[in-house]
Each structure stands twice: as C-alpha cells, then as structure tokens.
N, C-alpha and C positions, 0 to 999 in steps of 0.2 A: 673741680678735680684737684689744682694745686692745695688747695684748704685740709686735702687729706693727708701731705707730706708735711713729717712731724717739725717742729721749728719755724713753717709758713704760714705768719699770722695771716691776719685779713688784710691788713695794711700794704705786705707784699704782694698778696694777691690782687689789689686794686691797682697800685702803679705800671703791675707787669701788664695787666689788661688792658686799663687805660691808653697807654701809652702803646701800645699792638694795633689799635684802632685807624691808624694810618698807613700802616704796611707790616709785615710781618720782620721779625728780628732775623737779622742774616748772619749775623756770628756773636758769640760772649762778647766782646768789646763794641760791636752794637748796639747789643742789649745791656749792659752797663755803662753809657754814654747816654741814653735815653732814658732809662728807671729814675727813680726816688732813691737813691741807694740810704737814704734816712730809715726806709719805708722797709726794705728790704735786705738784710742786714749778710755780713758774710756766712752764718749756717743757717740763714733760709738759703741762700746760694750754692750750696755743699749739697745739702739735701736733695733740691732741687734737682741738682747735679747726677748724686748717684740713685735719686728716683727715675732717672735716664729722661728728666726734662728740657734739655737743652741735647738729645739725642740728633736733631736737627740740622745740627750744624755740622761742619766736615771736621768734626776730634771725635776723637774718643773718650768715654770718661775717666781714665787713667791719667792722659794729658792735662785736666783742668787742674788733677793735684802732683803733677812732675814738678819740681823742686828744681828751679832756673835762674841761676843769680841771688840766690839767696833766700828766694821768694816764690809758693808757688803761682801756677800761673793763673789759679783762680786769684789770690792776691794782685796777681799784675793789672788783672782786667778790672778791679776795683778799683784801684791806684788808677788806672786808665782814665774809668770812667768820671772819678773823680777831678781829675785834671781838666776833663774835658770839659768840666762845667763851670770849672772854675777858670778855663781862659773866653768862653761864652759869655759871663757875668763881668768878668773883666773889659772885657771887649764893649758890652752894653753900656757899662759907666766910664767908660771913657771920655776926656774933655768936649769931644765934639758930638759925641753919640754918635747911634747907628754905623759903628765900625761894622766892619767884617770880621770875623772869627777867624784866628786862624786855624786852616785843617789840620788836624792829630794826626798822621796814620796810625795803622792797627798796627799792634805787637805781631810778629808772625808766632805762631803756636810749635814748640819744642815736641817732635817725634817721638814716643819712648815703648815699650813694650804695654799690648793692651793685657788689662785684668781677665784672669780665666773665668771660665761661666758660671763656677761656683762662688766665685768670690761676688760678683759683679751683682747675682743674684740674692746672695748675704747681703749685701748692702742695701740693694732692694727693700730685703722687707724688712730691715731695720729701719727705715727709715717710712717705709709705707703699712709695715705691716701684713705685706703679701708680698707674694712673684706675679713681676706685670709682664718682663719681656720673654719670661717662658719660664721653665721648673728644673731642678736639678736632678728631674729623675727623667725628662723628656728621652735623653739616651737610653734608657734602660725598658722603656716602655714595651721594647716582646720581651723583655727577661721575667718582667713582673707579672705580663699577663699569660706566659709559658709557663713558669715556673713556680709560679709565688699560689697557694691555697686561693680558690675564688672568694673575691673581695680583699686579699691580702690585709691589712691591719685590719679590715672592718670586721675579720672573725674574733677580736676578741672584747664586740661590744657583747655575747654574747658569752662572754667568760663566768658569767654568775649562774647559766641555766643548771650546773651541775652533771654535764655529761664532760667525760675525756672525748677528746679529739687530741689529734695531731696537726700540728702549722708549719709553713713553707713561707716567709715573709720576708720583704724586702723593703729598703728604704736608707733615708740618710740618717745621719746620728747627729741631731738637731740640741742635745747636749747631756754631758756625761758627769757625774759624783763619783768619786771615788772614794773609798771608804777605810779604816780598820777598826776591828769588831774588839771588844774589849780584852777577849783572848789572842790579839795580835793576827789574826786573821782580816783578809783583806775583802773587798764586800763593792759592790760598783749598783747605783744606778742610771738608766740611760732610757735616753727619749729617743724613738726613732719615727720619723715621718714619712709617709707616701704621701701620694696624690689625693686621696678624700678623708685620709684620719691621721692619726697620731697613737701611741702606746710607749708608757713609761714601764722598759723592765725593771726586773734586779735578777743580779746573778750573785753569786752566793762559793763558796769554798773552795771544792776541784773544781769546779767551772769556770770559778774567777780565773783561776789560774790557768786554764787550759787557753781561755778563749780576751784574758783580759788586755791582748795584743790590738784587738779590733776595737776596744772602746776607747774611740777617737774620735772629739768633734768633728762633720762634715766629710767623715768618713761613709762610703756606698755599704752598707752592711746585708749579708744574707743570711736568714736564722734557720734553722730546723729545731722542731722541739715541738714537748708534747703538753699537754693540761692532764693533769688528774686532780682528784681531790679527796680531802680525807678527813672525818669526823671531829672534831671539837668535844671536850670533854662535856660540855654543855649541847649535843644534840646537833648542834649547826656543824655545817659543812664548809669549806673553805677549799678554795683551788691551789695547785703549787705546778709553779712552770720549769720543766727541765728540760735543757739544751742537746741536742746531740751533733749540731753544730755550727758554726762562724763560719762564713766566709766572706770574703770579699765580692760585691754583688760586680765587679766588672770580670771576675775572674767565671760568675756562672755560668756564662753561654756557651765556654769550653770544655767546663766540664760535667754541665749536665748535659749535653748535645752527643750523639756516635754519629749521626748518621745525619745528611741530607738529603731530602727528595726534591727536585726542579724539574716543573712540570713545563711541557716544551710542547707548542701548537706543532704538529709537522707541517703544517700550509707556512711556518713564520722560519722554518730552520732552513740558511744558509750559510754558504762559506762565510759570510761575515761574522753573524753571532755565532758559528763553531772559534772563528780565530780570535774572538772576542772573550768568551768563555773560557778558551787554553791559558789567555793571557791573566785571566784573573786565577784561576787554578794553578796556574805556574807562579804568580803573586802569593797565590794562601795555601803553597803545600803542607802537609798536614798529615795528620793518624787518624783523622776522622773518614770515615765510609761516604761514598759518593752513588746519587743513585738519580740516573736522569726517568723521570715518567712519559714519555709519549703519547700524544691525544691526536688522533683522529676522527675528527668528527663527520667526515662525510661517512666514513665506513662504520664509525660508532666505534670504534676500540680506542685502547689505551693498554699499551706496551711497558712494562718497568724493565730497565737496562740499568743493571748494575757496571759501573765503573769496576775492571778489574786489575787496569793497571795505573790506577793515580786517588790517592788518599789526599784529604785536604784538612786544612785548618780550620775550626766553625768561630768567626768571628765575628763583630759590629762592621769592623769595613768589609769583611768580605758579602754579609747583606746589604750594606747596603752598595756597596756594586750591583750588587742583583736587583735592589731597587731602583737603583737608577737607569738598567735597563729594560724595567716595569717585567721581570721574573716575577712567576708566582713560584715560591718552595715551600715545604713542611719540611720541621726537627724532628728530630723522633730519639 
C-alpha cells in the first residue's frame, strides 16, 4: 500500500516494515529514531504524511508541516532521528564498548490550526492519486442526489446520442483555463468532478461573463443547462452546451427547498422530542414552510399538520439535527 504514494520507493517501504516487526511505531520521532532514514528520504516522509500515513499518532497532519524554530517539525523529527543514531553508534565505539546510550527525549509537537477537508483531501490525491479519508463532496450528498439530473455527470457520457436533454449537475471545479479569443473576448474551460465521473466544459461570450465569477478551482459548482445540437455543413451533427445557470452547490439546499415534511411515529412523540424540536426550529428560523406528517400505525392513518405559525430555514445543520435524532423528512 505505501508503494502506491508517490515519492516512496521500495527502499522506504522495506525499512518502515522491517523495522514495525517488533512493535508498532508510537509517534514521528519514534518512527524516525528506528527507520533507515538513508532508505527513506524527507518527501517519502511528506508524502507519507499527507497520504494520512502516520494518521496514527496523536497530530494532526498540519502539525508535521508547522514552522517551529526555524524548522518544520517534520524537519525536526529527522534531525531527531538522526541524532539519535548517531549518539547509539557513538556509544557502541566507545573505548570500553557496550556503553549505554544515552536516552533522547521526544521533541513535544507544536499545536497549530488543522487543514480544512478540502485542502487535506487535495493533498490526498496528489500524492495518492485518489480520496482515501473521504470525498469533497461527502457534504453534499442529498443535494446531488435531490437535485442534480439521475447519474449527475454520468449524463453526459451520452452527449454524442444526438438527442437535446436538459442537466441539473453538481460537483467540485477540479481545474479551470481561462482564456481571450482573438477578438478580445474572453472564453473559460473547466473540469468539474463528482463522485463516479468527471466533464470538461467551455463556456463561451455572455455566459463567460455572466457566470465567469464561479470558475474557481475547488470551488462547490451547481449547473443548469441544456444540449442541443446542430448540423455541420458536411451532414454530421454536433452538440452545443448552454447554461441558464451557476451556482454555488452549498447555497442549493436553500434555495431549491420551500417546504419540509418530518414524519413523526405518534407511539415516539413526547414532551422531550416537542422541546427538542422547538429548540432546533428556534436555531433554524427561516421563510421556508414547515410541515410535520403523523403516522399511526395501530389505526393505519397518517395526519399531515401544517405548521402555521413558525417558518424555518432549510439547511445542512439543520438535517443533520434531524439526523441525529434518526428523523425521517422529505424536501419538496
């Protein structure tokens, strides 16, 4: 598995295993007081790092590269490690032999602000070439699956059939060209990625301009737009993508959502989850419609009660409250 993070030859990968065979490494200056650091050089150690391989131990991978004296502190624990083997061998050739070593202690590790999930995740798959500790669009997952055309990017492996459709598409902006056309016109292409594809636009004139705010790497993007296609002076057909609009994919759940429905067991409703539920409604008030469904299942019915005097805000925390109190709801 380390052989797949970019910069760790095989060499690395043998002293870090070998040397694991007697107990498990318990912190960076552990594990570099015991390596080959010949074997294993400082960006197998980086790599390593922000392939979240040393996640194990009590830092964060922000800490390994905080800047502490001059040095950061993945430098330190080289330096460390280094030292350490070098008063070991010292020790061994000494005039009488079989000295004792003297003990190092560990550097203690400098606290600092950790890396957001997109960054941390970037780094990821630069270095691995995937997302191993989760995906940049994990938050977004009922926006895309509410909102976004079924199969979101995967409609347009089918962009060559020759029929118009309309797309509702969502994803990250995985990297953007920006362009001027020789008439001074300005001209953008951009890659956006989901969860099982990828699609490189182009936008083009008034729409550069209308929409050329959102083409931003690692930016959450939400598209609407349509395929049509139109004849070639030579008989073939060709597709052309027109926009009708950008948005930012954290701002969808607000504003394509009016209404909630939370469906509520009557056998489960007490005075706690009512004071429970006020308290998160009095957290997310709001212009959005509120609408609780009542089920009773001994007698078979199911009641819909409109909320008539409290509107709410339809948000990510306000779901997931609701998820955390295992709510079932419908957007509508």
């Amino acid at each position: 598995g380390m052989g797949a993070v970019k910069g760790v030859g095989a060499g690395a990968v043998e002293t870090i295993v070998e040397n694991r065979k007697d107990s498990r490494y318990k912190s960076i200056f552990d594990f570099t007081k015991r390596i080959d650091l010949r074997a294993a050089n400082k960006k197998a150690l980086e790599n390593l790092v922000l392939a979240g391989g040393f996640d194990c131990f009590e830092a964060h991978r922000a800490q390994y590269f905080y800047e502490d004296g001059g040095a950061i502190v993945l430098e330190q624990a080289i330096k460390y490690g280094s030292r350490h083997k070098e008063n070991e061998n010292s020790s061994q050739a000494s005039l009488f032999g079989g000295g004792a070593s003297v003990e190092m202690p560990e550097p203690s590790l400098t606290d600092c602000e950790e890396w957001g999930l997109i960054e941390k995740l970037a780094k990821e798959k630069e270095v691995v070439g995937i997302y191993i500790s989760g995906h940049p669009l994990d938050e977004y997952k009922l926006v895309l699956n509410k909102y976004c055309t079924k199969g979101n990017l995967t409609i347009f492996l089918e962009i060559d059939k020759g029929i118009d459709f309309q797309f509702k598409v969502g994803g990250i902006v995985t990297s953007v060209n920006h362009r001027v056309s020789k008439d001074g016109r300005g001209y953008c292409y951009f890659k956006v990625e989901g969860y099982d594809d990828a699609f490189e636009f182009s936008v083009f004139r008034d729409d550069y301009m209308k929409f050329k705010h959102h083409l931003v790497e690692n930016n959450y993007l939400y598209i609407k737009g349509n395929v049509g296609y139109f004849s070639n002076p030579d008989g073939t057909r060709r597709h052309r993508l027109s926009f009708t609009d950008f948005s930012d994919l954290r701002d969808v759940l607000e504003k394509q959502s009016n209404k909630i429905d939370i469906r509520l067991e009557l056998d489960h409703i007490n005075a706690d989850l009512i004071s429970d539920l006020d308290e998160i409604f009095n957290a997310h008030a709001g212009s959005k419609k509120l609408n609780f469904v009542v089920i009773d299942r001994k007698e078979k019915l199911m009641i819909d009660l409109p909320s008539k005097s409290r509107q709410i805000n339809i948000s990510k925390e306000l779901l997931c409250s609701l998820d955390e109190m295992e709510l079932e709801y419908v957007l509508t």
